[in-house]
C-alpha positions as CSV (number, residue, x, y, z in Angstrom):
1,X,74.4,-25.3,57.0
2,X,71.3,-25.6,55.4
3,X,72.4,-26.8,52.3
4,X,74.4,-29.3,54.0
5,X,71.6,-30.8,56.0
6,X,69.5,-30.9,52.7
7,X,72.2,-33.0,51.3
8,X,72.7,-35.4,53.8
9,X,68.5,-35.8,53.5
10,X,68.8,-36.0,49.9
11,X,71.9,-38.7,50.6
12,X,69.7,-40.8,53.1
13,X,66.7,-40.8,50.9
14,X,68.6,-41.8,47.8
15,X,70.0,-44.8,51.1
16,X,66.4,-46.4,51.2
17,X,66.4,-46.2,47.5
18,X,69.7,-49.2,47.1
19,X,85.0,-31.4,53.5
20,X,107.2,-3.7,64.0
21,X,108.1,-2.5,60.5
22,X,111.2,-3.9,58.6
23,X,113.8,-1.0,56.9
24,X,114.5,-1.9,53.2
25,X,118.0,-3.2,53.5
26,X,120.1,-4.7,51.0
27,X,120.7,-8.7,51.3
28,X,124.6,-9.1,51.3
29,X,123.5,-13.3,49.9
30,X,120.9,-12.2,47.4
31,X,121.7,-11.8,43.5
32,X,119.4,-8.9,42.4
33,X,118.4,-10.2,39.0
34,X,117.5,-13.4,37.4
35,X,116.7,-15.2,33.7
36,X,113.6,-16.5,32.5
37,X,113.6,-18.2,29.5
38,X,110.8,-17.0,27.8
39,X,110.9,-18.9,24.3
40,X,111.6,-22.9,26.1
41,X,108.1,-21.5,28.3
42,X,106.1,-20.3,25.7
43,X,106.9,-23.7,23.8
44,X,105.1,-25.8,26.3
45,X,102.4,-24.0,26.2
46,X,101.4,-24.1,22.8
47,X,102.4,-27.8,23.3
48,X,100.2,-28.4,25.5
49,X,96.5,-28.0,24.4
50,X,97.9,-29.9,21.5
51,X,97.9,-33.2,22.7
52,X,94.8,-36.1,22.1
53,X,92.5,-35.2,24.9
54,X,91.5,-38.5,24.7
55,X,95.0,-40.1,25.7
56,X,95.2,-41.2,29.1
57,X,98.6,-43.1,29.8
58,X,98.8,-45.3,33.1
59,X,102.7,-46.7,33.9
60,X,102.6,-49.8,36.2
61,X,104.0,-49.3,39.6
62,X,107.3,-51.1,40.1
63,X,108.3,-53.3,42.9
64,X,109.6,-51.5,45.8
65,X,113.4,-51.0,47.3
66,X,113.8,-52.6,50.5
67,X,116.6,-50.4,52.2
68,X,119.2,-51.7,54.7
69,X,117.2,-50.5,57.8
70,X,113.9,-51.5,58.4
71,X,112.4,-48.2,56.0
72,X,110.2,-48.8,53.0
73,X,110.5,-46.3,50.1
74,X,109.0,-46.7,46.3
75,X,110.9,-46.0,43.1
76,X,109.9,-43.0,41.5
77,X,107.6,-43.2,38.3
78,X,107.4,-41.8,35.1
79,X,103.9,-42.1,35.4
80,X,102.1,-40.2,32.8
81,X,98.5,-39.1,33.5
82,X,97.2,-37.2,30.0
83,X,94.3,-35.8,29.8
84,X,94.3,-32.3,28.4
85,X,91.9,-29.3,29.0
86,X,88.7,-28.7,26.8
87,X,89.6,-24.8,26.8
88,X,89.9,-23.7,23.2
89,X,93.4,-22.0,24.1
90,X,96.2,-21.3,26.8
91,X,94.6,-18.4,27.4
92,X,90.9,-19.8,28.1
93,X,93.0,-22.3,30.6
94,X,94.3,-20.0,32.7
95,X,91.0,-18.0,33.1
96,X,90.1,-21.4,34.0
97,X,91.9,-21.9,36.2
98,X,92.1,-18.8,38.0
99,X,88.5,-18.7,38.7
100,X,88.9,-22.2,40.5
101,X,91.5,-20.7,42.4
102,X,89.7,-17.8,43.5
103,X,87.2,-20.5,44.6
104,X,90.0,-22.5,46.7
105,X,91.1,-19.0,48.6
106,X,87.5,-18.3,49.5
107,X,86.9,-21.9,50.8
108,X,90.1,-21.2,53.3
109,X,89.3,-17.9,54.5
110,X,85.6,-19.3,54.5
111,X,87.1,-21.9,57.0
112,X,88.7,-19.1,58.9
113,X,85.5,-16.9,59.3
114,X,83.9,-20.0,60.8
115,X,86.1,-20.1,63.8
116,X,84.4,-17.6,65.8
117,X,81.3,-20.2,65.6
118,X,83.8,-22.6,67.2
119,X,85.1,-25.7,65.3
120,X,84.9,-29.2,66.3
121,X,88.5,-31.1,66.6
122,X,89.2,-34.2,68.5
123,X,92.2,-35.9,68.9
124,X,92.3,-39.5,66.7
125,X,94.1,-42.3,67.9
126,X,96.2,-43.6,64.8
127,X,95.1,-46.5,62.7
128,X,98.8,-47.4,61.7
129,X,101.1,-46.9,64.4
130,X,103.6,-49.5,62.7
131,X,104.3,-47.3,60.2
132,X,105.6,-44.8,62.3
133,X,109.2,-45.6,61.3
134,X,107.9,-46.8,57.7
135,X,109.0,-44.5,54.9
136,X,105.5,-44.4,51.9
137,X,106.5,-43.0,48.7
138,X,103.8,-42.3,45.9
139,X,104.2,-40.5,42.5
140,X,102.7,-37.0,42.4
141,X,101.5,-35.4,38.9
142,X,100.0,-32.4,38.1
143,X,96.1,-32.1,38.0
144,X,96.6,-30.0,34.6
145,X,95.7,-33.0,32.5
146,X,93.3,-34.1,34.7
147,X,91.0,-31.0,34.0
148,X,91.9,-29.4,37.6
149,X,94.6,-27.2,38.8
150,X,95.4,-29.4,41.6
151,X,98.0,-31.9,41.6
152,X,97.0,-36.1,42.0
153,X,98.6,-39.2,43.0
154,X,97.8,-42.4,42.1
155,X,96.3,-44.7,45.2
156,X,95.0,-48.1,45.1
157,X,92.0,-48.1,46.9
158,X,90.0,-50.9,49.0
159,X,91.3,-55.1,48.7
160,X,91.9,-56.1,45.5
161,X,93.0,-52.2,44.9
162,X,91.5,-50.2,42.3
163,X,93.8,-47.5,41.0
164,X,92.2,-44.1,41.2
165,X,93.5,-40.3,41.1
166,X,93.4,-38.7,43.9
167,X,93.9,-34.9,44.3
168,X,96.6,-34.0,47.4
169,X,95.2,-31.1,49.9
170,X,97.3,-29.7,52.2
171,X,94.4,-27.6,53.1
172,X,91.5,-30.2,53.7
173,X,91.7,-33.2,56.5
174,X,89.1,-35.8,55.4
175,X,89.6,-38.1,52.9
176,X,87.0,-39.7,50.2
177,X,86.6,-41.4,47.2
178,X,83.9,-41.5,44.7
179,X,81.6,-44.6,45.5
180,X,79.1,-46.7,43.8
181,X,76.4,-46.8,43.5
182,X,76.3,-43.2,42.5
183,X,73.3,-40.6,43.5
184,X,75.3,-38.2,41.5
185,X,78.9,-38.6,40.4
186,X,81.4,-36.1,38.1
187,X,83.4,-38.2,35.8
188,X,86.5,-39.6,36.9
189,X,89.7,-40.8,34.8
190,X,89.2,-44.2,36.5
191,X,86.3,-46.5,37.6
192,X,84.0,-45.4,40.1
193,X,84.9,-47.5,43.3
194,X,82.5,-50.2,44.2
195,X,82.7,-51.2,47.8
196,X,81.0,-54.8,47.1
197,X,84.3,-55.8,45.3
198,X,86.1,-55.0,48.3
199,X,87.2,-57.3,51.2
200,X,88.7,-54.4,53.4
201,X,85.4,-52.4,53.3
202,X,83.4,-51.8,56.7
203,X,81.5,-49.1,57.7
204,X,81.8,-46.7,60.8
205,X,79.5,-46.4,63.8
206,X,77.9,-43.5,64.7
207,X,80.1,-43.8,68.3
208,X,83.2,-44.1,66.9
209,X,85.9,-41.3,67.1
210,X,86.0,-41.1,63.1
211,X,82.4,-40.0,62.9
212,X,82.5,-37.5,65.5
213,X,85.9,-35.9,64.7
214,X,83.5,-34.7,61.4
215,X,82.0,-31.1,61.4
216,X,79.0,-32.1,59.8
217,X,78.3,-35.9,60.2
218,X,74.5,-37.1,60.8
219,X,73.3,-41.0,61.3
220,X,71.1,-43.6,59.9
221,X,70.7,-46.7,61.4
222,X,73.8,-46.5,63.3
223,X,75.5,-45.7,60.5
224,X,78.0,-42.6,60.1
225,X,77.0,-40.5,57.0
226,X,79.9,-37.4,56.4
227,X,79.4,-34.2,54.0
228,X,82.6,-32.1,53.3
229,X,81.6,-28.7,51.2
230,X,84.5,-26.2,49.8
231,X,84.0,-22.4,49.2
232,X,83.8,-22.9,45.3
233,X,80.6,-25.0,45.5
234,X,81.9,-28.5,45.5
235,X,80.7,-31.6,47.2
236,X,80.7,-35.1,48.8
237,X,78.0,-36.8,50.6
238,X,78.4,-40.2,51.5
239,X,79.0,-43.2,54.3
240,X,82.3,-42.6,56.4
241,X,83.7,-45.7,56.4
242,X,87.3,-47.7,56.6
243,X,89.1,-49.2,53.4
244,X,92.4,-49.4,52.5
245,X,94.7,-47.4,51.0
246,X,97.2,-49.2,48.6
247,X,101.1,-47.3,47.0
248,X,103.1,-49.1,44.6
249,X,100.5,-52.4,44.5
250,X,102.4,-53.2,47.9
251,X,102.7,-50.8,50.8
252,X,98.8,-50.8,52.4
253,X,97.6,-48.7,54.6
254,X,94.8,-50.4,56.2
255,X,91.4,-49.0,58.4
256,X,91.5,-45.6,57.4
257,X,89.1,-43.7,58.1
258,X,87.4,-42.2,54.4
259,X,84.4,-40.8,53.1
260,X,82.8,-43.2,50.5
261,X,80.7,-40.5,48.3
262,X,77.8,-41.4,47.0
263,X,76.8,-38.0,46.1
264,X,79.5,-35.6,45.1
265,X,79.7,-32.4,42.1
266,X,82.2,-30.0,41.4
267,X,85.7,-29.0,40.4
268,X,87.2,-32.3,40.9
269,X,86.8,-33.6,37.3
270,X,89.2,-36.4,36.4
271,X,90.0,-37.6,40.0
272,X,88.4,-40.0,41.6
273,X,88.8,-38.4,45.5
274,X,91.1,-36.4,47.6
275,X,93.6,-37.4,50.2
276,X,94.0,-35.0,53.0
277,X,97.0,-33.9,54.0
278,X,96.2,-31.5,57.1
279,X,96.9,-31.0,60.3
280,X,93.7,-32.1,61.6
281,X,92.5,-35.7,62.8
282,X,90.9,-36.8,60.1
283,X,93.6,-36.2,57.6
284,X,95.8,-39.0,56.2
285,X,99.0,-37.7,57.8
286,X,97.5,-37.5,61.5
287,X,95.6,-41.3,60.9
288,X,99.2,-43.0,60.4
289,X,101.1,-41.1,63.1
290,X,103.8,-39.8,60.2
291,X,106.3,-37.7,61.7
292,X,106.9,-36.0,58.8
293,X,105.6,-36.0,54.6
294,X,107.0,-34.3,52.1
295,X,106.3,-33.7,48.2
296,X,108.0,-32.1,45.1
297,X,105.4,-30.3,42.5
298,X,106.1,-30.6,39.0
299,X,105.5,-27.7,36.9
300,X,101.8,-27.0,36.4
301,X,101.7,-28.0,32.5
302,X,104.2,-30.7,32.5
303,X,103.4,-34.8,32.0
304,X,105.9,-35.6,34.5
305,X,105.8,-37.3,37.7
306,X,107.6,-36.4,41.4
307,X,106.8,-38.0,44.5
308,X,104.4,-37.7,47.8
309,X,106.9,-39.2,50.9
310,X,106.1,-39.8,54.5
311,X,108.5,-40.3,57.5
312,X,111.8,-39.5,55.8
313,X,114.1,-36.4,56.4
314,X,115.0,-33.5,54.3
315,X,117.8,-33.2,52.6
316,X,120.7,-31.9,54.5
317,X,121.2,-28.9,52.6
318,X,117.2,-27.9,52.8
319,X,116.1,-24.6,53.5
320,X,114.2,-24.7,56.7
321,X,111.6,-22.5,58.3
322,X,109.6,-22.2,61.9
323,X,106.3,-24.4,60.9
324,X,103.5,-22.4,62.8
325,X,100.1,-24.0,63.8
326,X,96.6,-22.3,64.9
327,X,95.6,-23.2,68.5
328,X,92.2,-22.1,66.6
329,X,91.9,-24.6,63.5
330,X,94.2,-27.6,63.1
331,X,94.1,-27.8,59.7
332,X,96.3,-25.2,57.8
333,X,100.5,-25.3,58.0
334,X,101.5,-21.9,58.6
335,X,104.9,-20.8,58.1
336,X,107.1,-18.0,60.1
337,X,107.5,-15.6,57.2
338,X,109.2,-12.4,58.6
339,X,110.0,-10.5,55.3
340,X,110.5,-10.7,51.3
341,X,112.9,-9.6,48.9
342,X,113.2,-7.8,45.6
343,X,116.2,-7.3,43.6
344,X,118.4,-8.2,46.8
345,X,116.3,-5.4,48.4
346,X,114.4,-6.6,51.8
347,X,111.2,-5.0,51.1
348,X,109.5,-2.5,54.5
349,X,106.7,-4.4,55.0
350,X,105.5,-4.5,58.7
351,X,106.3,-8.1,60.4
352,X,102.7,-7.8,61.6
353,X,101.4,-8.4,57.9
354,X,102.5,-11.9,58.1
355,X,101.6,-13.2,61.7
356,X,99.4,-15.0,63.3
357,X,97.3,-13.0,66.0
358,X,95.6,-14.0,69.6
359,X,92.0,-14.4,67.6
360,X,93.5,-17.1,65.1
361,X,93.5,-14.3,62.4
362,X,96.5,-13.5,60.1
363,X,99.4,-15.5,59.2
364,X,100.7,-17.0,55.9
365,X,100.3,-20.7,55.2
366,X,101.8,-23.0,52.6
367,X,99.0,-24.6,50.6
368,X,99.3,-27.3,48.0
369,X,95.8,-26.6,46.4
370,X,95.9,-22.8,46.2
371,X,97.7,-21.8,42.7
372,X,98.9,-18.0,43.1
373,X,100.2,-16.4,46.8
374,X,98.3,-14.2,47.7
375,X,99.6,-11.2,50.0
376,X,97.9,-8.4,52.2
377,X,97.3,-5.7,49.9
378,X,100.2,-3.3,50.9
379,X,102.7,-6.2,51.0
380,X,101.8,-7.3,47.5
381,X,101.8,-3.6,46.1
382,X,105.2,-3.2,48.1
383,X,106.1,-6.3,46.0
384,X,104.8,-5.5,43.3
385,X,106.2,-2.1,42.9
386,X,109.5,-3.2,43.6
387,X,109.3,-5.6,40.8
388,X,107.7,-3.1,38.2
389,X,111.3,-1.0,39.0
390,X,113.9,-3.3,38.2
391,X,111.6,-4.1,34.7
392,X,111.3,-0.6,33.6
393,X,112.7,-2.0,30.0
394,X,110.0,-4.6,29.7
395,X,107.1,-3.8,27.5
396,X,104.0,-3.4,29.7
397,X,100.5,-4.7,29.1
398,X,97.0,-4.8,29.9
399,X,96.0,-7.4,33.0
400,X,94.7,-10.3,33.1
401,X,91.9,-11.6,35.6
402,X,93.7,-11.0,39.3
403,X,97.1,-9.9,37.6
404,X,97.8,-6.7,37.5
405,X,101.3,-6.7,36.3
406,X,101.9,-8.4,33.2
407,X,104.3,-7.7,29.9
408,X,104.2,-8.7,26.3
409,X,107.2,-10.5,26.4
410,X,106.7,-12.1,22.6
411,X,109.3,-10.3,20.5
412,X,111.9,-12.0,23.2
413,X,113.9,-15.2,23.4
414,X,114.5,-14.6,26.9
415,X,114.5,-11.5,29.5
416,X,116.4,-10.8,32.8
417,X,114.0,-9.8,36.0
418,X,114.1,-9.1,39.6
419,X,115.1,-11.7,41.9
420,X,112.3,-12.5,44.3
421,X,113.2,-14.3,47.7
422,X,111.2,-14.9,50.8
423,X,112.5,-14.7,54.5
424,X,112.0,-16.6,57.8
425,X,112.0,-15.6,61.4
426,X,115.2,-17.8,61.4
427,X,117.2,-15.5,59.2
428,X,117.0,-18.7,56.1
429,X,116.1,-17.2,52.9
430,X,114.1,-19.4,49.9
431,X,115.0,-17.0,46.6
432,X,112.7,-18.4,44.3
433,X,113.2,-19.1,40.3
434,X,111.9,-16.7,37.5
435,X,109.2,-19.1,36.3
436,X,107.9,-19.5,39.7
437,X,106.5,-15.9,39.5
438,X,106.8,-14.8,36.3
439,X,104.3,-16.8,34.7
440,X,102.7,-16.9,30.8
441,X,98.9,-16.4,30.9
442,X,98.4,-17.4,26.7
443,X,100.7,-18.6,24.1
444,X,101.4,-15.5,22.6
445,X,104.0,-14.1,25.3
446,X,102.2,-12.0,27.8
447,X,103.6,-13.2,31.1
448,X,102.3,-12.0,34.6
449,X,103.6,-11.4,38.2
450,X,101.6,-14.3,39.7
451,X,101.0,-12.8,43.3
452,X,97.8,-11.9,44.5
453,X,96.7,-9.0,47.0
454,X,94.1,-10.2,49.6
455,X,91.6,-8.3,51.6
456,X,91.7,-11.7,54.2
457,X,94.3,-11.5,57.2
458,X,95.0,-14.6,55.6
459,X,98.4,-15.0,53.7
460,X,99.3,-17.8,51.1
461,X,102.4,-19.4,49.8
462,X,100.5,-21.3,46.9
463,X,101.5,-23.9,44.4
464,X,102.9,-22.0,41.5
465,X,105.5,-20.9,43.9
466,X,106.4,-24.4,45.3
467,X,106.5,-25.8,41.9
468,X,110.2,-27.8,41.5
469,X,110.9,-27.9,44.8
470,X,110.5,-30.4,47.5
471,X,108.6,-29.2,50.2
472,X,109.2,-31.2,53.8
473,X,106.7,-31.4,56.8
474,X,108.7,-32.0,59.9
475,X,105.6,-32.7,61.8
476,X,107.7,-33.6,64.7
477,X,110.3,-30.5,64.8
478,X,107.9,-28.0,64.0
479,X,109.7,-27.2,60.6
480,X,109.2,-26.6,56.8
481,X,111.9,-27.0,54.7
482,X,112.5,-26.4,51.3
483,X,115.4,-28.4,48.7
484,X,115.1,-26.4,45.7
485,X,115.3,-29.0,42.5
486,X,114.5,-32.2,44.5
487,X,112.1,-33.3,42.7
């Protein structure tokens, strides 16, 4: 808190100047092995680092479709956002990128921990309650080429709009945007924003809702100043104000409630802000009354694009979950995992390893920022010894980082492994693909289990697992669902 406060003083200074056990059983609709193709993997990444680092391709947004009801949606993009890593190698990247996602995981447990301090929520009225029955699409990308592991869309922000990247965070509430003029700024794909230019721009009051809906908010001159700070060392100090929010150069979003940093460092290299997509007032989701978002994640090293939806159904043939939330923080999505299985094997781990308990503790939530799940330590060795069984003919190797179970898969064209599949207190079941958890760490074939054990209570479906398939928020049914290959 102290460094927070120093912040905010350093901000206003720089102002006068110009965020019961389970028996193994086998699963009658669950194939017990599946193939990964390691040669079409190992392709892409040697690909990959060999792009022009320099090459940064925008694709103009196209009009959008007008359906027969009153709904909006957008055409999906090919938009191309490329702007490869510095790291020397593959390798070098996914150290990379592993430290930032230890980072992320501390942040959220971080979060967590505070809880017994007590954390301030209020209940926002929504800016854009005619959207309600509006369906937003945006293209999504992944944050790879933008030099994070997080995955961006593109927003126009304020009026004219200025096209930004913006990182999506299921895990954060507040949204912000780089501002000038600029105390201290990273560098961003885009132009720094400049408020001047901007006809929507007006600042919050120190009374309104908005300001005191932050955590850590302070004033000057009746003025509401913000600070949002993550686990990993990352910043934003700045004015909370209200701008617009622009998708496809047509559908707005007007007076919503953002953090216009002045001030900001960290690992958000190449995007120019972050849109919030919790559960909490603040985030973008609870400022337009949406009833439900949705979004597809493209694989992690790939130049294509998928979409971020709000107010429109899932598929008919999604797989859907219980979606969970704690009484005790607003922020995270939890869903009502109940079991997972291995080789068509339901694994015995206790149901208590993935629930939610009376102190707020516990639980598993889907994250959109977080890269690898990460398990209680004797689910994820119950997983992961499973897994090491049914490869007993795959050449094991040394670990790498937080992996403990990897192979040198590079004398292969491709290799058959376990099926992996998680279950829901509903009896659905989400088997996920090969390359979803079987993951290449270099370009040379060594390929690692990407799960995590965890010390934290805290469980975590993360992106690498999402990646290729849309993932639905029925904010209004309490579900998740999930359309494999909807992207």
């Amino acid at each position: 808190m102290e460094k927070m406060g120093l912040l905010l003083a350093v901000y206003i200074s720089f102002l006068s100047i110009f965020s019961s056990p389970v028996l193994s059983r086998t699963l009658k609709s669950s194939s017990k092995s599946v193939v990964l193709d390691v040669s079409s993997t190992l392709t892409t990444t040697q690909d990959l680092l060999s792009l022009d680092s320099q090459n940064l391709v925008h694709v103009k947004h196209q009009k959008p479709i007008v359906s027969s009801g009153s709904s909006l949606s957008f055409q999906l993009h090919s938009r191309l956002g490329i702007r490869t890593s510095s790291d020397k190698d593959y390798r070098e990247l996914t150290l990379a990128r592993i430290n930032r996602d230890s980072a992320r995981v501390k942040a959220l447990q971080t979060r967590l921990d505070l809880l017994s301090l007590g954390i301030k929520r209020a209940d926002l009225t929504p800016l854009e309650e005619e959207l309600e029955d509006e369906k937003i699409e945006v293209p999504v990308i992944s944050g790879t080429s933008q030099g994070s592991g997080e995955y961006f869309c593109r927003v126009g922000v304020g009026n004219p709009p200025t096209e930004s990247y913006m990182v999506l965070d299921t895990g954060s509430d507040v949204n912000w945007v780089q501002c000038a003029p600029c105390a201290d700024c990273y560098q961003q794909a885009d132009p720094i924003f400049d408020p001047v230019q901007s006809t929507s721009f007006s600042t919050l009051t120190c009374d309104t809702q908005q300001c005191r809906s932050l955590d850590v908010s302070e004033c000057r001159n009746d003025t509401c100043l913000y600070e949002v700070s993550y686990g990993d060392g990352s910043y934003t100090v700045g004015d909370f104000v209200k701008e617009s929010f622009t998708f496809g150069n047509s559908a707005a979003v007007n007076n919503l409630a953002i953090g216009c940093g002045h001030n900001n460092e960290g690992l958000f290299v190449g995007a120019a802000g972050l849109i919030g997509l919790g559960g909490g007032s603040l985030s973008f989701p609870s400022q337009i009354n949406a009833s439900s978002f949705s979004y597809c994640l493209v694989d992690r090293d790939s130049d294509s694009a998928s979409t971020l939806d709000f107010n429109t159904s899932p598929p008919p043939d999604a797989i859907t979950a219980p979606l969970l939330r704690n009484s005790k923080l607003d922020t995270f999505y939890y869903v009502d995992l109940t079991g997972i299985g291995v080789s068509g094997e339901l694994l015995a781990i206790p149901p208590a390893n993935f629930q939610i308990n009376e102190n707020g503790d516990g639980g598993v939530i889907v994250d959109s920022g977080t890269a690898v799940t990460r398990l209680q330590t004797a689910a994820y060795d119950s997983l992961r010894d499973a897994f090491k069984a049914g490869t007993r003919d795959l050449p094991l190797t040394n670990g790498v980082a937080l992996f403990d179970t990897c192979y040198d898969l590079s004398s292969r064209q491709s290799v058959e492994v376990p099926t992996v599949s998680f279950h829901f207190s509903n009896g659905k079941e989400l088997s996920l693909p090969a390359k979803n958890y079987l993951i290449p760490v270099d370009s040379s074939g060594t390929f690692c289990l990407a799960f995590a054990p965890t010390t934290s209570s805290l469980g975590i479906i993360g992106n690498v697992q999402q990646q290729g398939t849309r993932v639905s928020y029925d904010l209004a049914n309490s579900l998740i669902a999930f359309s494999p290959n909807k992207c």
